[in-house]
VONUNU-624023 format. One record per residue (C-alpha): x negated, y, z; residue number from 1. Coordinates in Angstrom, 1 decimal. Layout:
REM VONUNU-624023
> X; Y; Z; NUM
...
END
This chain:
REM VONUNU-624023
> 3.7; 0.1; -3.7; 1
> 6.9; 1.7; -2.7; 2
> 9.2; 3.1; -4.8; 3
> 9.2; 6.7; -6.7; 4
> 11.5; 8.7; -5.0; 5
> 14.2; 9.6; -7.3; 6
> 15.6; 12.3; -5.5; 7
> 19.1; 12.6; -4.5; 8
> 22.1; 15.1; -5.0; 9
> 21.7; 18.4; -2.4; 10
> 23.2; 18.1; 1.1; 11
> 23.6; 21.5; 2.5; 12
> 25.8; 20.0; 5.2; 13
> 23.0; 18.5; 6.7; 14
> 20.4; 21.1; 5.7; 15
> 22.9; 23.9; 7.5; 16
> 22.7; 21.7; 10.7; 17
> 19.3; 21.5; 11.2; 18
> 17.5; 23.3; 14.0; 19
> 14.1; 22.4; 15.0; 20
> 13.0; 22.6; 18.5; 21
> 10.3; 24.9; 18.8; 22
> 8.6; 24.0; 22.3; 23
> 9.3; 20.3; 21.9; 24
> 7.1; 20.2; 18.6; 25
> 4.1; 22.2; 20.4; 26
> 3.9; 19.9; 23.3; 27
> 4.0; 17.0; 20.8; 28
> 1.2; 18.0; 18.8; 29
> -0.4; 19.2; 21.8; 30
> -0.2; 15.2; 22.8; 31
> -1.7; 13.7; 18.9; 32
> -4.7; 16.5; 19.6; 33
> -5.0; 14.8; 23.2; 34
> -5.3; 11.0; 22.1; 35
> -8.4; 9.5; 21.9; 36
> -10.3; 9.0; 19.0; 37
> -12.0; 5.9; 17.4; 38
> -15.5; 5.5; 17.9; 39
> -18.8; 3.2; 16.2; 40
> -17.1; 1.1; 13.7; 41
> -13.5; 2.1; 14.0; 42
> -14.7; 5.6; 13.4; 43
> -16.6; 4.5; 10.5; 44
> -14.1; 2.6; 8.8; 45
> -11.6; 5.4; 9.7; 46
> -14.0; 7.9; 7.9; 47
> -14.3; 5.7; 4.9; 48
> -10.6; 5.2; 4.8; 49
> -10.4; 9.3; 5.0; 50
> -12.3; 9.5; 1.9; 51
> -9.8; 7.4; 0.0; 52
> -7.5; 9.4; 0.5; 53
> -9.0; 13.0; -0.6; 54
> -8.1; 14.9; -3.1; 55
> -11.4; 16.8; -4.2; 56
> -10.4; 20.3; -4.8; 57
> -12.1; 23.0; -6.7; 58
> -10.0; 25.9; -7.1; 59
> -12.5; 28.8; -7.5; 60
> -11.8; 31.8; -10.2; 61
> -15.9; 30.7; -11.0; 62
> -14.8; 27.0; -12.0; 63
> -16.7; 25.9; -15.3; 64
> -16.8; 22.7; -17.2; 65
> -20.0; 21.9; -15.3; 66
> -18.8; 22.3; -11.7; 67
> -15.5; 20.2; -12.7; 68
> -17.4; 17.8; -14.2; 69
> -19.6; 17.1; -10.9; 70
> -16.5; 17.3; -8.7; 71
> -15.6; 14.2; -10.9; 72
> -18.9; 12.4; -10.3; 73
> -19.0; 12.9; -6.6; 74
> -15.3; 11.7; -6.8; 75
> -16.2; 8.8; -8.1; 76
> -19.2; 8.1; -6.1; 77
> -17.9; 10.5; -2.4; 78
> -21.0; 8.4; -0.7; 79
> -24.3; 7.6; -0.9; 80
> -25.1; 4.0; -1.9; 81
> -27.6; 3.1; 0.4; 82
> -25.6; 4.3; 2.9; 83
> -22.6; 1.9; 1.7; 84
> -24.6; -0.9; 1.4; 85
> -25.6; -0.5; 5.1; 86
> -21.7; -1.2; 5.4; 87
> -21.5; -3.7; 2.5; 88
> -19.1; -1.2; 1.0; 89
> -21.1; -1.0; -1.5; 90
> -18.9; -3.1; -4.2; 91
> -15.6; -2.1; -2.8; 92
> -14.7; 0.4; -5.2; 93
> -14.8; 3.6; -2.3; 94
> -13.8; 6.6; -4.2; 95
> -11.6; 9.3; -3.5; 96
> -7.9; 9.7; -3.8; 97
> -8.1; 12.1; -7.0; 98
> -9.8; 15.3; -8.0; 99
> -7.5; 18.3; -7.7; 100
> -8.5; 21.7; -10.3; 101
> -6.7; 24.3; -12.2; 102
> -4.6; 23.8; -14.8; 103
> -7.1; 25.0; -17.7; 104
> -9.7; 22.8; -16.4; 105
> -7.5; 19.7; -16.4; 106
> -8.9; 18.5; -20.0; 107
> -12.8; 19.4; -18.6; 108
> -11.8; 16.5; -15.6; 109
> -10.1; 14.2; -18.3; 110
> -13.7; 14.5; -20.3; 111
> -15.6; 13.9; -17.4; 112
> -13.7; 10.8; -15.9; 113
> -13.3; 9.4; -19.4; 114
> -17.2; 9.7; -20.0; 115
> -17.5; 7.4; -16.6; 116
> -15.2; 5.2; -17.4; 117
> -12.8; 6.2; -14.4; 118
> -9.1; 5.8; -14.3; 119
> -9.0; 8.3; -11.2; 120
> -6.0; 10.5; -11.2; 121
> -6.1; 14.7; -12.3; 122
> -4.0; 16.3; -9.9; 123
> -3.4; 19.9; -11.6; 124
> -1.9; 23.0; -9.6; 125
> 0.7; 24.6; -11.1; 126
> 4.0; 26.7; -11.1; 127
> 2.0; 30.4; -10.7; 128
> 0.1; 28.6; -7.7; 129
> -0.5; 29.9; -5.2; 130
> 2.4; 32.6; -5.0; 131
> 5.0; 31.3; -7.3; 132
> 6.3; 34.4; -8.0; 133
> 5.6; 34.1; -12.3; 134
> 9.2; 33.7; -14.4; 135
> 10.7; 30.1; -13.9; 136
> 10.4; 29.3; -17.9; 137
> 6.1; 30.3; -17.2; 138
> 5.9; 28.2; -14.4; 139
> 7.5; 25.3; -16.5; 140
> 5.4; 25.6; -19.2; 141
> 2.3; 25.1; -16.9; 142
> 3.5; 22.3; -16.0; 143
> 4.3; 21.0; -19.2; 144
> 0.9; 21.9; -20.5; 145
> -1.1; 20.3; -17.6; 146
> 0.6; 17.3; -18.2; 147
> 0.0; 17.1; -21.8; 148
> -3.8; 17.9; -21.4; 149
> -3.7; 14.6; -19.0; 150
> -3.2; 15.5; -15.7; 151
> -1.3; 12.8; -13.8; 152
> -0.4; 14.8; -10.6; 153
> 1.6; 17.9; -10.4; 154
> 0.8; 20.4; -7.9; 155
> 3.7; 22.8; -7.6; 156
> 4.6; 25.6; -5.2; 157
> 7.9; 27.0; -4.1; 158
> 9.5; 30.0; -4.6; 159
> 8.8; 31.3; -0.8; 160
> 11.4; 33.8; -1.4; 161
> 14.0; 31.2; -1.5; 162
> 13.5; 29.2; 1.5; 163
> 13.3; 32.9; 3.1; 164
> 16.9; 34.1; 2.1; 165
> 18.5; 30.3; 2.7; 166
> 19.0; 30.2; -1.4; 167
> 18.5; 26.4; -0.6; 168
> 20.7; 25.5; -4.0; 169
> 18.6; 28.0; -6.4; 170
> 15.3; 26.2; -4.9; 171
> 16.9; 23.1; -5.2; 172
> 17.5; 23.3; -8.8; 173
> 14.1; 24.8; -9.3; 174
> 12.3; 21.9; -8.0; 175
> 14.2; 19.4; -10.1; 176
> 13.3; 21.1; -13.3; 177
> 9.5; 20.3; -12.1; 178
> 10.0; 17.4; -11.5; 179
> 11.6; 16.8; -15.2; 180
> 8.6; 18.6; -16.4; 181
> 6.4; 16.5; -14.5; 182
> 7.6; 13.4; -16.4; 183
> 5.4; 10.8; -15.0; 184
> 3.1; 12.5; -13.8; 185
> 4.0; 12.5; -9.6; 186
> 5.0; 15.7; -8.1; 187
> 3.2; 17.0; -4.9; 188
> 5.9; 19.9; -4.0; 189
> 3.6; 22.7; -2.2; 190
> 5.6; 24.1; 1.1; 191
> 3.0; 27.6; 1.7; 192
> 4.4; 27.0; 5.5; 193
> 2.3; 29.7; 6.4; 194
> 4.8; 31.5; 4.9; 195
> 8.0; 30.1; 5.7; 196
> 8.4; 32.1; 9.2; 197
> 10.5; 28.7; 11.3; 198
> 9.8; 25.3; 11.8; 199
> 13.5; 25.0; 10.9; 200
> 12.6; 26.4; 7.6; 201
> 9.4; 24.2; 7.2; 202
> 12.0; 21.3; 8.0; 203
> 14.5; 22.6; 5.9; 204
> 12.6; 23.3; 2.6; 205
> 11.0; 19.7; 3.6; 206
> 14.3; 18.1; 3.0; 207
> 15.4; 20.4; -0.2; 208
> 11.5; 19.6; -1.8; 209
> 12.8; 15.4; -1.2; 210
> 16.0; 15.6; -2.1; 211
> 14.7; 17.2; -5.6; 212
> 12.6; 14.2; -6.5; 213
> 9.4; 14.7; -4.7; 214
> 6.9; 12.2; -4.8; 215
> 4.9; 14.0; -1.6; 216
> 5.7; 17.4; 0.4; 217
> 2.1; 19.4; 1.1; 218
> 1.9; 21.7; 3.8; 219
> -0.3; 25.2; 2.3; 220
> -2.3; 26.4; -1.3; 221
> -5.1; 27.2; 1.0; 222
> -5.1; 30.2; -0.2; 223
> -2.3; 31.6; 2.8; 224
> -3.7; 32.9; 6.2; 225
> -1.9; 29.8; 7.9; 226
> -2.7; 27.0; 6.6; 227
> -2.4; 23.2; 8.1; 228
> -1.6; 23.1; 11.4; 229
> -1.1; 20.2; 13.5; 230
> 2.7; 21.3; 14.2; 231
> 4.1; 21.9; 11.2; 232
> 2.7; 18.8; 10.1; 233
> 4.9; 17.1; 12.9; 234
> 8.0; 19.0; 11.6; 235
> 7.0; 17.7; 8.2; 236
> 6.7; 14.3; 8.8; 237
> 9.4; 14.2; 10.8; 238
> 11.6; 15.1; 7.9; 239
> 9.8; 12.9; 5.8; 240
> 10.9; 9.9; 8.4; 241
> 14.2; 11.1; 8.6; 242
> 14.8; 11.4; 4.6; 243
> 13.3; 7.5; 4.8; 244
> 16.0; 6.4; 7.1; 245
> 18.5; 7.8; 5.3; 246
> 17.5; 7.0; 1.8; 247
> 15.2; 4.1; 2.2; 248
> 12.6; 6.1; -0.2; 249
> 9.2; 7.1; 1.3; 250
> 7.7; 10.2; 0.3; 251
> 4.4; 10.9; 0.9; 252
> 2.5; 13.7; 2.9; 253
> -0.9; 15.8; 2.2; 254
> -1.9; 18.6; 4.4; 255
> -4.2; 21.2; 2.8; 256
> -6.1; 24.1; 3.8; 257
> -9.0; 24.8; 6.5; 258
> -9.9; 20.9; 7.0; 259
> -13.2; 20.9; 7.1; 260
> -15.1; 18.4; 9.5; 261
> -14.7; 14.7; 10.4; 262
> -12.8; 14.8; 13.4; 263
> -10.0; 16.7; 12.0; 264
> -10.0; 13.9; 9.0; 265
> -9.7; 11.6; 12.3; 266
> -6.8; 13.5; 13.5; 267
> -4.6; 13.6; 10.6; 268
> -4.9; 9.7; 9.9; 269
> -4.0; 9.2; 14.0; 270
> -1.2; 11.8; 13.5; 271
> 0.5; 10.5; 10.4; 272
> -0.1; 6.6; 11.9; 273
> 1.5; 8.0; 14.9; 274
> 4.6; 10.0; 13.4; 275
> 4.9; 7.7; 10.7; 276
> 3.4; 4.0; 11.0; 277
> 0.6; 2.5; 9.2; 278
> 2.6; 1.9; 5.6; 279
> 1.7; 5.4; 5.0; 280
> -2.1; 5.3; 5.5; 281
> -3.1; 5.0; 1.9; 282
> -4.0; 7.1; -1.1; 283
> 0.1; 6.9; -2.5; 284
> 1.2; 8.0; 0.8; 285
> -1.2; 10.4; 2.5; 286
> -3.7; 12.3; 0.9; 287
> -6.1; 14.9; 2.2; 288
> -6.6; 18.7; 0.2; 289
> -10.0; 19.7; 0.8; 290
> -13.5; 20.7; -1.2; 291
> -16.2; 20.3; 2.0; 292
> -14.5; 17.7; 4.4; 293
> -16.2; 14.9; 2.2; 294
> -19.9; 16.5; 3.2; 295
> -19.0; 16.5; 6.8; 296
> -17.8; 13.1; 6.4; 297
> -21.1; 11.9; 5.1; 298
> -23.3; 13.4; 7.7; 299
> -20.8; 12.2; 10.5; 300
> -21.4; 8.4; 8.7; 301
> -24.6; 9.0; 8.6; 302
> -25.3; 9.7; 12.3; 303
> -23.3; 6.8; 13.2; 304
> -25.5; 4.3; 11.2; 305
> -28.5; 5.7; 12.8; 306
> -27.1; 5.2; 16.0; 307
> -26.5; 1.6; 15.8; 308
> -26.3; -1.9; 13.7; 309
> -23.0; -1.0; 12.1; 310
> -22.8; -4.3; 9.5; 311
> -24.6; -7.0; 12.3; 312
> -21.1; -6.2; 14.3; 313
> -18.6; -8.5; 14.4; 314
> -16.0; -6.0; 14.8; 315
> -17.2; -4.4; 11.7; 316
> -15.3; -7.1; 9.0; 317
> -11.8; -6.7; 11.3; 318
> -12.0; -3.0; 11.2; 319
> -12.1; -3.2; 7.5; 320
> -9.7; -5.2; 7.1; 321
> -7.1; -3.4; 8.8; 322
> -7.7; -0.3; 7.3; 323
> -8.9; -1.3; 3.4; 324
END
């Protein structure tokens, strides 16, 4: 595993030169959309390999103990085990990446996973989530209180406001109190792009989120009107690359919001192999935000094993083993 990202000390000489070319990022994702997908038992491994990397959401005003503590259990067990041992998955510990919830329903998950027996990380929203717009000193004490009740990710969401008016600095500062908050609990810095107006911006509050100590940048809440798109996640990543070349620290990348079926779980694994190499294919790298992608995912494996003799392949092993 690579190194946390410790942050590093605000450039606003090369934030203020940034400018993001608006036509050139269309027509590249444009291209990831275009490439071909992988099909029989790339697709299946692929799809297993997109479960390990979710991040199974509830974030409903309805959430009770009891619909917490069956997101845990599907968490822990995201397929069926008939169907897994059709794949001989079936002992390779396939779970997902973590379950995501509110910040009052962090110690409901910590009962939950605890009554399994399963060390698999509570990622907790916080910071006024999804607008950020509560007082700074509230928004740290959320944070500070889902980390005490034993959540082990951090959620947080900007002040939109800032990356609007250019208050790059005040942001700045912002996010390094999370991140202090956070402790060691790893910080997923929430970007709302949908509400950032640019790409430059997108890029820009990219940088500012990393430079504060990010562990991973995430593209929406879900809760915006735009949420994940295929071009702001190449603005994104492309920051993300850059900060890596410059500071040797990879920072991981989760897009969030409207992914619902199996081939769009497809696409974001091609894109982020693509923009960003195979190193960040895995669960401290790239995560997915979603509540129903893992259902489509499901159905889409279980059509495939209908359709053929998925474990009597020999490609079946090597595809595993390149992805797991």
């Amino acid at each position: 595993m690579s190194a946390r990202n410790p942050g590093t000390k605000l450039d606003l000489e090369w934030i203020s030169k940034v400018r993001v070319n608006r036509q050139a990022v269309l027509k590249r994702a444009q291209r990831i959309q275009g490439l071909k997908m992988p099909t029989k038992q790339w697709q299946a491994a692929w799809l297993l390999k997109a479960i390990t990397c979710i991040d199974l959401t509830t974030l409903g005003g309805d959430d009770t103990s009891s619909n917490v503590h069956r997101l845990c259990l599907k968490a822990i067990h995201p397929v069926r085990r008939d169907l897994l041992r059709k794949m001989d998955m079936d002992n390779k510990g396939v779970t997902t990446a973590a379950v995501c919830v509110y910040p009052s329903r962090v110690a409901d998950a910590v009962i939950s996973l605890k009554a399994a027996n399963s060390s698999l990380p509570i990622a907790s929203v916080a910071t006024g989530f999804p607008a950020g717009q509560t007082p700074l000193e509230t928004r740290l004490q959320e944070v500070r209180m889902a980390v005490a009740d034993g959540a082990t990710e951090i959620d947080i969401v900007i002040n939109r406001t800032l990356a609007l008016t250019g208050q790059w600095e005040a942001m700045y500062h912002e996010i390094c109190q999370f991140r202090e908050a956070c402790g060691d609990a790893h910080m997923k810095t929430i970007l709302a792009v949908g509400e950032l107006g640019t790409f430059t911006n997108v890029y820009k509050a990219s940088l500012v989120a990393m430079m504060a100590g990010s562990d991973f940048i995430k593209t929406s809440t879900g809760k915006e009107a735009v949420n994940a798109t295929y071009a702001v996640a190449i603005v994104m990543v492309r920051a993300i690359r850059d900060y890596f070349l410059c500071t040797g620290y990879k920072v991981g990348f989760k897009p969030a919001g409207g992914i619902r079926t199996a081939q769009e779980s497809l696409l974001w694994l091609t894109l982020v192999k693509e923009e960003l190499g195979s190193d960040w294919l895995c669960p401290p790298l790239f995560r997915l935000g979603a509540s129903s992608l893992l259902a489509d995912i499901e159905r889409s494996t279980i059509t495939l094993l209908d359709n053929m003799q998925l474990i009597m392949s020999c490609l079946w092993p090597e595809a595993v083993d390149i992805l797991f």
